[in-house]
N, C-alpha and C positions, 0 to 999 in steps of 0.2 A: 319722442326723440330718444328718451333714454333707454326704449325697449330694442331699438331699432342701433344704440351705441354697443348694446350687449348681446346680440346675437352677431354684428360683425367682428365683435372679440372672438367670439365662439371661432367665429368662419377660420379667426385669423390661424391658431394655434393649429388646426386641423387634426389629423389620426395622433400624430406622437408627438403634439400639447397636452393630451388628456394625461393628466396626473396617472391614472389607474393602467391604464395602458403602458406606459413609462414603466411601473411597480411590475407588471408582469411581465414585461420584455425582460427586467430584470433577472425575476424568477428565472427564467426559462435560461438567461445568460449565466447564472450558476449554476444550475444543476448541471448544462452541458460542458462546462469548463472545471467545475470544480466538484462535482459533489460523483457526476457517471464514474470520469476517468477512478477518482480514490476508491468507488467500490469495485472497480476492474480489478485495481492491483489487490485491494483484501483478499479476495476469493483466490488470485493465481497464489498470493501468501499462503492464505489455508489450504490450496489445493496441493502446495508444496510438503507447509507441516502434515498432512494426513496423508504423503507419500514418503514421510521418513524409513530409511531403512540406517542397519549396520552400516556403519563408515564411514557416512556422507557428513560434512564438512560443517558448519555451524557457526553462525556466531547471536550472541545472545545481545539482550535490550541492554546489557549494564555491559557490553564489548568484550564479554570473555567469550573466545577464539577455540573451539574444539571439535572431535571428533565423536559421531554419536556410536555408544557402544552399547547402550541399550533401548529399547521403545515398549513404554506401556500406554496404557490406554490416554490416561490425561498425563503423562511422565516422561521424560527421555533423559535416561543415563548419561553425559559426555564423561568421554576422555580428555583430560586436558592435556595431562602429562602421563608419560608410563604411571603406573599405581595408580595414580590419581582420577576417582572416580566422582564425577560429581551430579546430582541429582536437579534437573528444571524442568519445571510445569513446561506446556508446550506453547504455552500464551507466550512464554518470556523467551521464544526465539523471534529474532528481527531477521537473520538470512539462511541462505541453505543455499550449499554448490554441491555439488556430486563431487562425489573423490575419481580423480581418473588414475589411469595405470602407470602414469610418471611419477614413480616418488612417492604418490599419496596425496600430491599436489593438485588443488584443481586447477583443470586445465589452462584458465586465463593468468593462473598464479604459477606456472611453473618457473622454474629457474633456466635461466638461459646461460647454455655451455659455447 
């Protein structure tokens, strides 16, 4: 009787009772929600910093706000202010907008007249 009590438990709980099964449904429910999308965005991140040129717009991991006036291998010059030239790794950039031809403004930041 008592073999016959535990195999209708079995029956009861069916495909997604089994504990293991549960664990991997899991798996599979992070990696497509949380783990693809973040290396999507890294790659268009690096794909950006390894298209930096002169001019283009910047701001850095610690919020300072400038324009890049130079580019070396693992380096990038900004401009912050006239004179003011300051040197960051290329790790320590958080965004990058193109400078467009209003201003110096990028596009979605321009001033409206």
């Amino acid at each position: 009787m008592t073999t016959a009590l535990s195999i209708l438990a079995q029956q009861q709980g069916g495909l997604l009772g089994n504990p293991m099964v549960m664990i991997i449904l899991m798996i599979v429910m992070f990696y497509f929600l949380l783990i693809r999308p973040q290396k999507k965005q890294r790659k268009e991140q690096e794909a950006r910093i390894a298209a930096l040129k002169k001019g283009d717009k910047i701001v850095t991991i610690g919020g300072m706000h400038g324009m890049v006036h130079q580019v070396s291998e693992k380096t990038v010059t900004i401009k912050i202010s006239e004179g003011v030239l300051v040197p960051f790794n290329k790790v320590a950039i958080a965004e990058v907008s193109r400078a467009s031809k209003s201003e110096g403004y990028p596009k979605e930041e321009a001033p409206k007249s």
